[in-house]
C-alpha positions as CSV (number, residue, x, y, z in Angstrom):
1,X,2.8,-5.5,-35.4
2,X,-0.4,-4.3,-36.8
3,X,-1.2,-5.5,-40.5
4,X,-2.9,-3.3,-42.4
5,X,-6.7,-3.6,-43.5
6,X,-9.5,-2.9,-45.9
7,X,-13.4,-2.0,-45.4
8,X,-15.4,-4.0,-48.0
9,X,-18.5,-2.0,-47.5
10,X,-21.4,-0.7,-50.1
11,X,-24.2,2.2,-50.3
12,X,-26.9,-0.1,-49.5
13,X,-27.5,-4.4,-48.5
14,X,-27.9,-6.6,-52.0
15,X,-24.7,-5.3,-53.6
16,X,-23.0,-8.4,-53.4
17,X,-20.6,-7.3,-50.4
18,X,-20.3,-11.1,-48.9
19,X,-19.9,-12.8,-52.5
20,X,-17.2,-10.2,-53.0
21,X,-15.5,-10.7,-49.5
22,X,-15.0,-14.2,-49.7
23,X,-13.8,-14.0,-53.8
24,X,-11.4,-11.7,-51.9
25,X,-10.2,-13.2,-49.2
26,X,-10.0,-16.8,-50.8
27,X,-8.0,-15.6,-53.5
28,X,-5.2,-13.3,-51.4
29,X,-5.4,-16.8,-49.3
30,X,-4.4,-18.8,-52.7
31,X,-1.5,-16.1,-52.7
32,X,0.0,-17.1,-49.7
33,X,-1.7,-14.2,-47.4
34,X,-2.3,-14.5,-43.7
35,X,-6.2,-13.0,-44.4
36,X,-7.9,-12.6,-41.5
37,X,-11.9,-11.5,-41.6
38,X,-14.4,-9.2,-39.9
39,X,-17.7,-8.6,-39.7
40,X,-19.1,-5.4,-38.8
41,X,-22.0,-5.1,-36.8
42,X,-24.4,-8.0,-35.1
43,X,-24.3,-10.8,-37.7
44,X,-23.3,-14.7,-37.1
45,X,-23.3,-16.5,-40.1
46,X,-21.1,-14.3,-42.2
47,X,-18.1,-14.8,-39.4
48,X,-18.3,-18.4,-40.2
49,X,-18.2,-18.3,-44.3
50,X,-14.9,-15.7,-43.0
51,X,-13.5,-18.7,-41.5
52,X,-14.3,-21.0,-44.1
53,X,-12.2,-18.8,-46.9
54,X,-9.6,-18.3,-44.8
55,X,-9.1,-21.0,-42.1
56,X,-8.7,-18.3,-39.3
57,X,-11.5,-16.7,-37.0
58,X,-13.3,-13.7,-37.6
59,X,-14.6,-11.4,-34.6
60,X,-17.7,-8.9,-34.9
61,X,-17.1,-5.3,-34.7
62,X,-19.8,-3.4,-33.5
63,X,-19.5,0.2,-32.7
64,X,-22.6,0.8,-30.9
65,X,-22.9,-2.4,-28.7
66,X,-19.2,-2.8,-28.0
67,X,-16.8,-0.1,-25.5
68,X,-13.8,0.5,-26.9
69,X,-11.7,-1.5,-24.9
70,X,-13.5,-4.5,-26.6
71,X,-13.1,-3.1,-30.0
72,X,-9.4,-2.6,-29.8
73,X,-9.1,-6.7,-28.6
74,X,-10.6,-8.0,-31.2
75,X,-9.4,-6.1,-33.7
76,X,-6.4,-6.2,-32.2
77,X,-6.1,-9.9,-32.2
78,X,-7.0,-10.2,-35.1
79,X,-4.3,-7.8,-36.8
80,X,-1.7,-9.6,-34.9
81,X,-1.9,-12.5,-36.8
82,X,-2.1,-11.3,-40.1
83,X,-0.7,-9.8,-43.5
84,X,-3.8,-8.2,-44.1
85,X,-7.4,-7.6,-42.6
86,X,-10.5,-7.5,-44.5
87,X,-13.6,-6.7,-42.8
88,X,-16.8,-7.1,-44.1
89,X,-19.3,-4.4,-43.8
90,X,-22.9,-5.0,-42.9
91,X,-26.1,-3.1,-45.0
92,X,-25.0,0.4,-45.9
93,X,-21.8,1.9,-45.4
94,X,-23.1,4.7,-43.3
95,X,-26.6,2.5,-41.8
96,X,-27.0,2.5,-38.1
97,X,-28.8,3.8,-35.1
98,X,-28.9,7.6,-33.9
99,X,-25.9,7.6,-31.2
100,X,-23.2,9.7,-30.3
101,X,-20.3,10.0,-33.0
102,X,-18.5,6.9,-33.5
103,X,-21.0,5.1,-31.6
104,X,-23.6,4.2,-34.4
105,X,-22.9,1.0,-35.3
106,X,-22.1,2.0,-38.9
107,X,-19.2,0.1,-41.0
108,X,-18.4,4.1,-41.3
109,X,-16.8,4.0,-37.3
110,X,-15.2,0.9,-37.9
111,X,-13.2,2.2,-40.8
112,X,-12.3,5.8,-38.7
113,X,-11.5,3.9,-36.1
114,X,-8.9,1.9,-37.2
115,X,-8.2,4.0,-40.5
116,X,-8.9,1.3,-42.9
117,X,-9.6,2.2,-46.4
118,X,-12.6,1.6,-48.3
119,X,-13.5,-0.3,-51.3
120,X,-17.1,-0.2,-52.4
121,X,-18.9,-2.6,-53.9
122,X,-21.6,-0.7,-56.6
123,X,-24.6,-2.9,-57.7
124,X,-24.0,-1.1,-61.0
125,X,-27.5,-3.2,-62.5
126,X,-29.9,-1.0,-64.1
127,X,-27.1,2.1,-63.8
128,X,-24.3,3.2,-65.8
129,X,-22.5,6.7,-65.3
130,X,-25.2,6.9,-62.6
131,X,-23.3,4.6,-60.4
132,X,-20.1,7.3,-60.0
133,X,-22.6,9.9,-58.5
134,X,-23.6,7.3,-55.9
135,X,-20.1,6.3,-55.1
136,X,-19.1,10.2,-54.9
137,X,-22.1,11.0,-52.6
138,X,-20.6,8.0,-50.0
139,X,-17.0,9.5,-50.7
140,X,-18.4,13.2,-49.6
141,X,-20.3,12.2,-46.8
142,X,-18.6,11.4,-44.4
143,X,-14.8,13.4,-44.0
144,X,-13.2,10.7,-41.8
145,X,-13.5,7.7,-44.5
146,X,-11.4,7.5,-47.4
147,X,-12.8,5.9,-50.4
148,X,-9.6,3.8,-52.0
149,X,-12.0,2.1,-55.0
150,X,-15.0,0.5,-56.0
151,X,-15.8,-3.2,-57.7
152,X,-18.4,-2.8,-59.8
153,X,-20.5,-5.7,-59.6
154,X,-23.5,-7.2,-62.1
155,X,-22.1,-5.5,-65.0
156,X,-24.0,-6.0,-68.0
157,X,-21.6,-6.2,-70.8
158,X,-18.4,-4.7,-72.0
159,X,-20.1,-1.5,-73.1
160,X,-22.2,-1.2,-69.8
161,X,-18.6,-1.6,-67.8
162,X,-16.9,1.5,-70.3
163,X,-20.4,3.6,-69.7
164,X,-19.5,2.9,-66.0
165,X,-15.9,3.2,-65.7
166,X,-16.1,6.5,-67.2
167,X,-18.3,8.4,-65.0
168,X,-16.0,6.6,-62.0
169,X,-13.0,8.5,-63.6
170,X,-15.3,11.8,-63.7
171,X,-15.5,11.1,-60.4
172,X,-11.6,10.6,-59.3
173,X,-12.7,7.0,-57.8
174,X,-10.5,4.0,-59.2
175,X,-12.1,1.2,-60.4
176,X,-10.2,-1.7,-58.8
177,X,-12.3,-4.2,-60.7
178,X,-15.6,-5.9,-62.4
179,X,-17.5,-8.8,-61.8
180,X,-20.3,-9.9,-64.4
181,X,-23.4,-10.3,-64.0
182,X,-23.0,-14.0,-64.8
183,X,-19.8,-14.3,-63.1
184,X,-21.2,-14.6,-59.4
185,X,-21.8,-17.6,-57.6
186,X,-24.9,-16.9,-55.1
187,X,-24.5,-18.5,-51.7
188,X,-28.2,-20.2,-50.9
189,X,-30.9,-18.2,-48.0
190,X,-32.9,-18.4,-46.1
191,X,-35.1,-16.2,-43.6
192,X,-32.5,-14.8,-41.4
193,X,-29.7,-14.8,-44.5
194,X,-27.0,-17.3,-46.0
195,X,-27.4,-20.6,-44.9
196,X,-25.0,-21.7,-42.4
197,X,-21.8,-22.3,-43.9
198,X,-21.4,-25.9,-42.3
199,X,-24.7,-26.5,-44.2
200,X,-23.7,-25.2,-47.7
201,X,-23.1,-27.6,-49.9
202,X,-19.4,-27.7,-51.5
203,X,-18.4,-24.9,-49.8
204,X,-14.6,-25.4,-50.7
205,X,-15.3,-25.4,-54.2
206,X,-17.5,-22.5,-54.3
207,X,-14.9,-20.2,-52.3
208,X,-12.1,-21.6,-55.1
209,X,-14.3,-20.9,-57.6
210,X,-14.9,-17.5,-56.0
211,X,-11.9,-16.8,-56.3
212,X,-11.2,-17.5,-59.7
213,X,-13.7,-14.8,-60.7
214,X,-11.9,-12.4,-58.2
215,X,-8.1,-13.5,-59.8
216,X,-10.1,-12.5,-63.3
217,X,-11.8,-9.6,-62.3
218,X,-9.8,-7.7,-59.6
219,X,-6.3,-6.5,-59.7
220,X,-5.7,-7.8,-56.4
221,X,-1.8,-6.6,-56.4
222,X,-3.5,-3.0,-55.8
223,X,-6.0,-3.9,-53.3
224,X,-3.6,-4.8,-51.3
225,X,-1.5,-2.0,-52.0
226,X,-4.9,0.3,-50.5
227,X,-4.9,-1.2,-47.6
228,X,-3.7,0.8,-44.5
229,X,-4.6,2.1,-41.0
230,X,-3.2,0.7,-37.4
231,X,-5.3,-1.1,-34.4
232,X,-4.2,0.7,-31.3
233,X,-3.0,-1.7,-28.7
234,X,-5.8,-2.7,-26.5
235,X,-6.5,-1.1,-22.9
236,X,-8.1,-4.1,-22.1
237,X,-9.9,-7.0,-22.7
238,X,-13.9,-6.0,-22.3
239,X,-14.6,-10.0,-23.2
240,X,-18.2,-11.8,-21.5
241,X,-17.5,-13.3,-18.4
242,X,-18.6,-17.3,-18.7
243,X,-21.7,-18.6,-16.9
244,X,-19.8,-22.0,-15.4
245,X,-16.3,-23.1,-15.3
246,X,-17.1,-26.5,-17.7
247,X,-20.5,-25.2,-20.2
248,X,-22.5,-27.6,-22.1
249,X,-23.0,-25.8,-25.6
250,X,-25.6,-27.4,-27.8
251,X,-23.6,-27.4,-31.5
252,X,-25.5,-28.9,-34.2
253,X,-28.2,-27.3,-37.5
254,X,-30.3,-26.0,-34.4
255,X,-28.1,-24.3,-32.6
256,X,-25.0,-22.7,-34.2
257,X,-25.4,-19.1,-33.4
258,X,-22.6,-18.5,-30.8
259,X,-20.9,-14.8,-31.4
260,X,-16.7,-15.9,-31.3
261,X,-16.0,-13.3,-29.1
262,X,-18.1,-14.7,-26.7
263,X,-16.1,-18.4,-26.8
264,X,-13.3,-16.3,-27.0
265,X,-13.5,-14.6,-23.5
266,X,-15.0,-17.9,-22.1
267,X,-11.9,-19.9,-22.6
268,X,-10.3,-16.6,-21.9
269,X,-11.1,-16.8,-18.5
270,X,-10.6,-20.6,-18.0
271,X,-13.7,-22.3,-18.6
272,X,-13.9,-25.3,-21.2
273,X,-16.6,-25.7,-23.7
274,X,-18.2,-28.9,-24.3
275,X,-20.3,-29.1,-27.1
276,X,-23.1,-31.4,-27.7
277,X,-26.1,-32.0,-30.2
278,X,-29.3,-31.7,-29.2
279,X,-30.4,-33.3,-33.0
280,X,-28.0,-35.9,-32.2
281,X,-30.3,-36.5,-28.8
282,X,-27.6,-36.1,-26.8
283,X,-28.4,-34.2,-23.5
284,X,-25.5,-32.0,-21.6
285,X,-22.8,-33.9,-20.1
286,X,-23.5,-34.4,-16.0
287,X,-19.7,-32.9,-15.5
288,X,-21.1,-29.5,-16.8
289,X,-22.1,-26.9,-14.2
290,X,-23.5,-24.9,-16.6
291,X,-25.5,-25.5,-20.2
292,X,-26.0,-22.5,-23.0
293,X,-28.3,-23.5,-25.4
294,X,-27.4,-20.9,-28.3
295,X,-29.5,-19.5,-31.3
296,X,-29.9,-21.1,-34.3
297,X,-32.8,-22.3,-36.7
298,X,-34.8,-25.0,-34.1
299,X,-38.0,-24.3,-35.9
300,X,-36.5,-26.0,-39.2
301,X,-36.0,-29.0,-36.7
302,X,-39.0,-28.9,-34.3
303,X,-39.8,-32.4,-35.0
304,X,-36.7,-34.2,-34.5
305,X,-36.1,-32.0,-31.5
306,X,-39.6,-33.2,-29.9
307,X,-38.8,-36.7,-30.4
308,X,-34.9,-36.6,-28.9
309,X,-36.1,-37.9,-25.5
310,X,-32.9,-38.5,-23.9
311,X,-31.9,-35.0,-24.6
312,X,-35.2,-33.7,-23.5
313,X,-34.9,-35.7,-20.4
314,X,-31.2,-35.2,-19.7
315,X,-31.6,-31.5,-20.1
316,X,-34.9,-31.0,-17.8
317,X,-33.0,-33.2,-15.6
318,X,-29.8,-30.8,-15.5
319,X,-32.1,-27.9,-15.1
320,X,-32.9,-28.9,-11.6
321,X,-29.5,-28.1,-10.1
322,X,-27.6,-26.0,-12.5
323,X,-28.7,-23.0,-14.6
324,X,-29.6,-23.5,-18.2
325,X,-29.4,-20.5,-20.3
326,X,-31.4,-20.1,-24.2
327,X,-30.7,-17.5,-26.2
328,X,-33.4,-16.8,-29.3
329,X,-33.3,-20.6,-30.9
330,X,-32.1,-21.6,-27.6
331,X,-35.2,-20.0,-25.6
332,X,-37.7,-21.2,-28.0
333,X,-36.6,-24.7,-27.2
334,X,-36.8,-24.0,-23.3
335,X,-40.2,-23.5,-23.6
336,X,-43.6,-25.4,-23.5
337,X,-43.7,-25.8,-27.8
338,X,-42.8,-24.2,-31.3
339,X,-45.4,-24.2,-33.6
340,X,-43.6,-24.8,-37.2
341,X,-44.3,-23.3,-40.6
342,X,-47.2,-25.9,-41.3
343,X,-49.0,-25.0,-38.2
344,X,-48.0,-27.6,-36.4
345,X,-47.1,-27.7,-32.6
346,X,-43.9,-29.3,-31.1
347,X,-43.6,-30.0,-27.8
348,X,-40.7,-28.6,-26.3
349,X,-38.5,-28.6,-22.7
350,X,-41.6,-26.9,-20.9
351,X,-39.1,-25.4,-18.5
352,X,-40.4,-21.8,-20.0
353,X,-43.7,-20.5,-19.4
354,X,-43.5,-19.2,-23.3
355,X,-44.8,-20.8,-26.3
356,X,-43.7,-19.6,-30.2
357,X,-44.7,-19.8,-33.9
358,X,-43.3,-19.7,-36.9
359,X,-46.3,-19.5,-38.8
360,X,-47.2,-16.7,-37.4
361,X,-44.1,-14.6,-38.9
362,X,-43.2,-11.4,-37.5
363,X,-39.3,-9.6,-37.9
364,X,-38.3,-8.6,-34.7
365,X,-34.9,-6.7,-35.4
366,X,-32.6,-4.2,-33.6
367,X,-30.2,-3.7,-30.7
368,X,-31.3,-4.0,-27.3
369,X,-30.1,-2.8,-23.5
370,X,-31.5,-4.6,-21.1
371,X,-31.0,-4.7,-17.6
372,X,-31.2,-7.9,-15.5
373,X,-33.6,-8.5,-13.0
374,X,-32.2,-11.1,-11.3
375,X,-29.4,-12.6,-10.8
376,X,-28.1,-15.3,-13.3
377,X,-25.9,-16.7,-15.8
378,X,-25.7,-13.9,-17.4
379,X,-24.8,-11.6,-14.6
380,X,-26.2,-10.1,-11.7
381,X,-29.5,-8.2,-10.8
382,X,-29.6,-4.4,-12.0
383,X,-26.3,-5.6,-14.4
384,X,-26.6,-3.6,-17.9
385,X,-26.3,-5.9,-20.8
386,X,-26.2,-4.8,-25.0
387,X,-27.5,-7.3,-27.7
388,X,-29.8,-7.5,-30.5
389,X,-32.9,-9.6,-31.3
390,X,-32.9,-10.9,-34.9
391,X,-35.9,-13.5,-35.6
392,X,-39.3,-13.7,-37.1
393,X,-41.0,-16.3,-34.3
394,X,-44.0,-14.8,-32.6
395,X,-44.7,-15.6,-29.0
396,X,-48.6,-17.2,-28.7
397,X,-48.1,-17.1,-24.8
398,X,-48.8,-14.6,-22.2
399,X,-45.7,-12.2,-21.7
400,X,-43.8,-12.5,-19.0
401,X,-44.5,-9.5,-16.2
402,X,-41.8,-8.1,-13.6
403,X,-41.8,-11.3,-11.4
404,X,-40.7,-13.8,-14.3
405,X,-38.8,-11.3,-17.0
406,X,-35.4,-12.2,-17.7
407,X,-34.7,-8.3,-18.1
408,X,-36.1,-4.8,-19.0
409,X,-35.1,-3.3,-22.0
410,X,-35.4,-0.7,-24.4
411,X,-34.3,-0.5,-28.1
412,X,-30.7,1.5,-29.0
413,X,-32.5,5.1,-28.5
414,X,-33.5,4.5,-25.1
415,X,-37.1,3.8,-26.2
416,X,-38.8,1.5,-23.2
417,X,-39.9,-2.0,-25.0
418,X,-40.8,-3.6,-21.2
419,X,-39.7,-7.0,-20.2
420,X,-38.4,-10.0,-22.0
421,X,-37.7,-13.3,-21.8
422,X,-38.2,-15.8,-18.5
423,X,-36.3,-17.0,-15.7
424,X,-37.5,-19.7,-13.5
425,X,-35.5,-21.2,-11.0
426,X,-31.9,-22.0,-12.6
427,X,-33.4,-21.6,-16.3
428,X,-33.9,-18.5,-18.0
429,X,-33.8,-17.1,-21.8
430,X,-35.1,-15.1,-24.1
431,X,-34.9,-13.7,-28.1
432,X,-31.9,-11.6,-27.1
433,X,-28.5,-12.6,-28.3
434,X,-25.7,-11.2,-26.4
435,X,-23.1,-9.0,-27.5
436,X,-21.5,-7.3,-24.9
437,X,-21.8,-6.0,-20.9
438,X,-23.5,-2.5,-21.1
439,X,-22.0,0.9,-20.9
């Protein structure tokens, strides 16, 4: 049985969508609801906050990196086991790349897809009856959406909320509910969004107290009664392949970026997961054949990771006979040092000829295909790959040429970017983060 589901989605990022999400899906939770969370698009720290407010998992959705057969298994899954779906959008409702219909990675093709309604979430700051022409434009964009309400976040003052709510009923668009501009709770950031949610302090009471504005401000009886849609059963599973039978998975403030799809289809196709911690100076067990070390924020811990010599020492030691993947975080710590927001150089694993800074900030941002150019953990030579890079480290090395790349690849529109990344014997990595095999 499919439950049904919501869209929360807004025109634009900064609305508020995650504060919203989690009010919402902490507070159906409180109600006894099976909630189970999205996240649409490449983005994994918002899965985990999902998680958090709900105590199940919550996939990625991502129209333009995953083939439909993927799509329908994780949403799929997760509508199995629940009462009601809530998926989170990412940036604007209609923001992506230029693709082929339904293949833009917009929250827009999650929503057709699988017919779930949408409730927007309107900044209404700075706006009053304003607001209602915004939230009309999204409801006449697109023909395949429908638009079930808004939430109308920051509001000023009771006045500013009537000034609001009447152009919204000009407009035919229900207002579902309000949230102050007092009333939120703002989750702490940092340069690549939220802080982790295992790192946020009092979580649990923020989500309850989340949900005590949404209790106040929403009528949540018809939210729920908007939801709607069906997942199509899936015509199969799509899900990564794993790199070993046993994987060593560094887990720890450095490395937490691991997509749950991809764990999913690891343990899907019998491998075990062992995780270890890197800031812990552990190294990866020696019953592992194979050792992922994932993205994550290494450059906040550059220090303690120089000075973890047993895992530096296990880890170069593993390298000689088994491969040893990084991806992003994970690369950076493969190779010969990361230079930290103070300037200063850390030495690293050295088992990368690549060398990056964090002082030196650049965003690098935006899906990539790549195509392998050897074989390797992640597949084999000539295998067609879809990701995204999502970090502001600059590489101070030389870049790597046809003879040491990891991969060629080119940005969503086909444009050529050249090689990334490294391989070198059994270890390889690079700044792209895995979403799914290519089309």
């Amino acid at each position: 049985m499919s439950a049904p589901g919501l869209l929360i989605a807004a025109p634009r990022s900064g609305s508020g969508k995650t504060t919203v999400t989690l009010a919402l899906m902490r507070a159906l939770s409180r109600r006894g609801l099976r909630v189970r969370g999205a996240k649409c698009g490449p983005d994994y720290i918002d899965p985990a906050f999902h998680r958090a407010a709900t105590g199940e998992p919550s996939f990625n959705l991502d129209s333009f990196a995953m083939e439909p057969d993927l799509l329908d298994t994780l949403a799929a899954s997760t509508a199995a086991e629940a009462d009601i779906v809530l998926a989170e959008g990412s940036m604007g409702l209609f923001d992506g790349v230029r693709a082929a219909e339904n293949r833009s990675g917009a929250n827009a093709d999650i929503a057709a897809r699988y017919g779930w309604p949408v409730i927007l979430v309107i900044d209404v700051s700075g706006a009053a009856q304003s607001a209602a022409a915004v939230a009309l434009g999204c409801r006449a964009y697109d023909p395949r959406l429908h638009i079930a309400g808004v939430i109308l976040n920051k509001v000023a003052s009771p006045r500013h909320r009537r000034l609001v709510e009447a152009g919204m009923e000009r407009a035919g668009l229900p207002v579902l509910g309000a949230l102050s501009r007092e009333a939120g709770l703002v989750l702490p950031e940092r340069h690549l969004g939220l802080v982790q949610a295992g790192e946020t302090a009092d979580l649990a009471a923020r989500l309850e107290r989340l949900a005590e504005i949404a209790e106040a401000g929403i009528d949540l009886s018809a939210l729920v009664a908007a939801a709607g849609g069906t997942v199509p059963a899936s015509r199969g599973h799509g899900l990564a392949r794993p790199p070993g039978q046993r994987i060593a998975v560094a887990r720890d403030e450095a490395f937490s970026f691991v997509y749950p799809h991809m764990e999913m289809g690891w343990r899907g196709a019998g491998a075990e997961l062992v995780p270890f911690s890197p800031l812990a100076d552990e190294g990866p067990p020696e019953d592992c054949d194979a050792c992922w070390l994932p993205g994550g924020y290494p450059e906040l811990h550059a220090g303690r990771i120089a000075a973890a010599r047993r895992f530096l020492q296990a880890t170069r030691s593993f390298a000689q006979t088994r491969p040893v993947h990084g991806e992003c975080g994970g690369y950076m710590v493969l190779g010969e040092a990361i230079e930290d927001a103070d300037g200063v150089s850390h030495p690293m694993l050295g088992l990368l000829p690549v060398a990056t800074s964090y002082h030196r900030r650049k965003l690098h941002l935006g899906y990539r295909v790549a195509r392998l150019t050897a074989d390797g953990p992640l597949g084999q030579r000539g295998a067609t790959l879809v990701g995204h890079e999502f970090h502001y480290a600059s590489v101070t090395s030389v870049a790597p040429d046809e003879g040491n790349a990891l991969a060629r690849i080119t940005d969503a529109e086909g444009t050529d970017l050249g090689f990334m990344g490294h391989r070198l014997g059994q270890v390889s990595g690079s700044f792209f983060h895995l979403i799914a095999a290519g089309r």
